[in-house]
N, C-alpha and C positions, 0 to 999 in steps of 0.2 A: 503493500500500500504506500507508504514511504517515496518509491520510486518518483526521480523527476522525467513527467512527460515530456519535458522541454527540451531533452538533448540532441535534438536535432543541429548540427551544422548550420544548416540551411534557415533556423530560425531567424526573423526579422530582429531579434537583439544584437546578433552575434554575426550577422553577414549584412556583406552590403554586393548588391548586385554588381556584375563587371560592366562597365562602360564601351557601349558602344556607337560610332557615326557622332564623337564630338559630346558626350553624353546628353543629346539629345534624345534619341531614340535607348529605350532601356530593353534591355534584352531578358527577353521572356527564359525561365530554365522551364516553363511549365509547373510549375507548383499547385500541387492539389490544396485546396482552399482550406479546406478540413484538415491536413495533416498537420499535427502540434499543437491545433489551435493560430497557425500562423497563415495569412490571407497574403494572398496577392497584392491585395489594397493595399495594405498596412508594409509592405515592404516598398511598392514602388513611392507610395507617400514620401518613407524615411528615405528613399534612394534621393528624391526629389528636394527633401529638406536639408539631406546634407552636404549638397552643390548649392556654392556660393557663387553663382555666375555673374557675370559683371563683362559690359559693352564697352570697349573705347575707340574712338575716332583719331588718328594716328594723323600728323604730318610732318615729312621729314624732309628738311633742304638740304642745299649741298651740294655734293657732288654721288648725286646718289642713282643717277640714270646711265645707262648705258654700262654698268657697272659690276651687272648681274643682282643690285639690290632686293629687286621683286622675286628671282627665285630662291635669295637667300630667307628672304622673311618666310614664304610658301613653306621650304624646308624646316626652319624654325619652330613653325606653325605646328606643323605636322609633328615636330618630334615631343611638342609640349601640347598637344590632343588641343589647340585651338582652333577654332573654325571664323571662316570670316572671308575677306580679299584685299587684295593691294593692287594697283593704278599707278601708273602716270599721269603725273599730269600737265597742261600745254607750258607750265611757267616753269618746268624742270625738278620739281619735285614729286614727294612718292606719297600716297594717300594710302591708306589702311583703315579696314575699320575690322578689330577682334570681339571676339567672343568665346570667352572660356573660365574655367577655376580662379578665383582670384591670385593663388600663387601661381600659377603656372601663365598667368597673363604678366604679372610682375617681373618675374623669369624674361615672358619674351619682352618685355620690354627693354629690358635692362640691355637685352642679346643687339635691339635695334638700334639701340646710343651705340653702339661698338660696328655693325655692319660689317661688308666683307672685307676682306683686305684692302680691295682697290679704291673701295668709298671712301669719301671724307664728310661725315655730318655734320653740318653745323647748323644747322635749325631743326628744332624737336619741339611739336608741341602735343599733347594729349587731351583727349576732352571723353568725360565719361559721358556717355550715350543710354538710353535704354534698351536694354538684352529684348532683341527680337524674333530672338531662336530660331530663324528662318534659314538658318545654313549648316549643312550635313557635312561641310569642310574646308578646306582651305584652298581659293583657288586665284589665280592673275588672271585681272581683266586687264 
């Protein structure tokens, strides 16, 4: 009688679902509703509350076009699961707009003051935006 029902792995106290497509989309393992007493709800809720997402609007001058900047940030993007896109634009600088974990936005930021070898940044500005979740990755227009 004693026995704790609850030692399931797979319990919404004790796991958090793996992130998939930018953790927008949450990946189903299929979880029967009734097993533990633990709900599907109840997990994607907590999967939902425990991303801190956060939007920012990126501008960076310089010497940052023709330089490879845009596939560097892409790459950046990708390796820090952010989603979003980066631009040229006609006055020579690089437009960005992210979205993703607030540390792992912080991360790419920090990656962007730095740029590739060939860039020189000297204008940086940031502007938090509202999380419009509309984007499954990271891609150059």
């Amino acid at each position: 009688m004693g026995k704790n029902l609850n030692t399931d792995p797979f319990c919404h106290r004790d796991f958090q679902l793996p992130v998939r497509d930018c953790h927008r989309n949450l990946f189903h393992l299929g979880f029967n509703s009734a097993r533990n007493g633990c709900s599907l709800w109840r997990i994607q809720r907590i999967q939902f509350l425990s991303f801190r997402v956060k939007s920012v609007y990126i501008l960076i001058g310089g010497r940052v076009q023709g330089v490879g900047f845009r596939y560097f940030v892409q790459h950046k993007a990708r390796e820090l699961n952010i989603c979003g896109w980066a631009r040229n634009t006609p006055d020579g600088k690089v437009e960005i707009e992210a979205e993703g974990e607030q540390n792992n936005l912080a991360t790419f930021i920090e990656w962007l003051k730095i740029g590739p070898a060939r860039a020189v940044v000297q204008t940086f500005s940031v502007s938090d935006i509202f999380p419009s979740r509309q984007f499954k990755n990271f891609t150059i227009r």
